[in-house]
C-alpha positions in Angstrom: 0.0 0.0 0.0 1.4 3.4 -1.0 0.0 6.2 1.6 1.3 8.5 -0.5 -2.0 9.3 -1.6 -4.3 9.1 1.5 -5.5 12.9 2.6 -7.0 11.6 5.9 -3.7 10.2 6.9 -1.7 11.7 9.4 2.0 12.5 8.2 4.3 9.4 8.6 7.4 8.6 9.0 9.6 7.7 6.0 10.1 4.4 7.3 6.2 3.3 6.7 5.4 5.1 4.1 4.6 1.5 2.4 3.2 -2.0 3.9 2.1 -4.9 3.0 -2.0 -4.6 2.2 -2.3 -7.4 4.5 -0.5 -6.1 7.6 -2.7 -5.8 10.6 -1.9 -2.4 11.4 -3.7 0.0 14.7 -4.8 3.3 14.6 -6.8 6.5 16.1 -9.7 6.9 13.9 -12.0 10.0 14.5 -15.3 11.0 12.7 -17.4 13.4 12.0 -20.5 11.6 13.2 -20.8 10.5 17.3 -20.0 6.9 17.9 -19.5 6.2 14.2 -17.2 2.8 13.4 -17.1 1.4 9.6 -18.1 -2.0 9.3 -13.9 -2.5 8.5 -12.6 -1.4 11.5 -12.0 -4.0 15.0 -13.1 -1.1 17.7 -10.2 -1.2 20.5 -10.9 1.5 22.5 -13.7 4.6 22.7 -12.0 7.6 23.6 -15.1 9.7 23.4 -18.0 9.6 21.1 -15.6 10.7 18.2 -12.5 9.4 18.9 -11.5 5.8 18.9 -8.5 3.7 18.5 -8.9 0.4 16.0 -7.5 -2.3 14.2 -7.7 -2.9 10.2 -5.6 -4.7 7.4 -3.9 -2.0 5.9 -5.9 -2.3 2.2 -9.0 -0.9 4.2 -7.2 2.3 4.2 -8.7 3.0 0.7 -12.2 2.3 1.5 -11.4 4.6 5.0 -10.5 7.7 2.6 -13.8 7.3 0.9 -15.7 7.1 3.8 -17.2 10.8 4.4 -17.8 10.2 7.8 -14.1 9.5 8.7 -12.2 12.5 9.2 -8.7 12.0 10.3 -6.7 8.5 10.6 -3.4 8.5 12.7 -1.4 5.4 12.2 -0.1 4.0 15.8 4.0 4.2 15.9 5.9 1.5 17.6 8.2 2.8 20.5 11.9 2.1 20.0 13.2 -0.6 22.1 15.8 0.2 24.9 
């Protein structure tokens, strides 16, 4: 998947900027409509009525962009290890 071309996506590091369309990968969804979750998504966590964190395969991304009632989608970093 090139994110290249995803508006909704938060900017990412140069690292990710391509995955597999079957990677599992987590994110903070928010939307414009109160407790709003496309059918793709694997709810993890409400944060508030708009605001929730989720787990998709990466190819849903597309279908996410299209979605009017998605606003923003911010792709969860993994911490360096010590």
């Amino acid at each position: 998947m090139d994110f290249s071309k995803l508006k909704k996506l938060e900017q990412l590091d140069a690292r990710v900027r391509q995955i597999d369309d079957e990677r599992v990968v987590t994110a903070i969804v928010k939307v414009k409509e109160a407790n709003y979750h496309p059918r793709l998504l694997a709810v993890r966590k409400q944060i508030d009525s708009w605001l929730f964190t989720a787990e998709f395969k990466a190819q849903y991304l597309r279908d996410l962009e299209s979605d009017p009632l998605v606003e923003t989608i911010s792709l969860a970093k993994a911490l360096p290890s010590c």
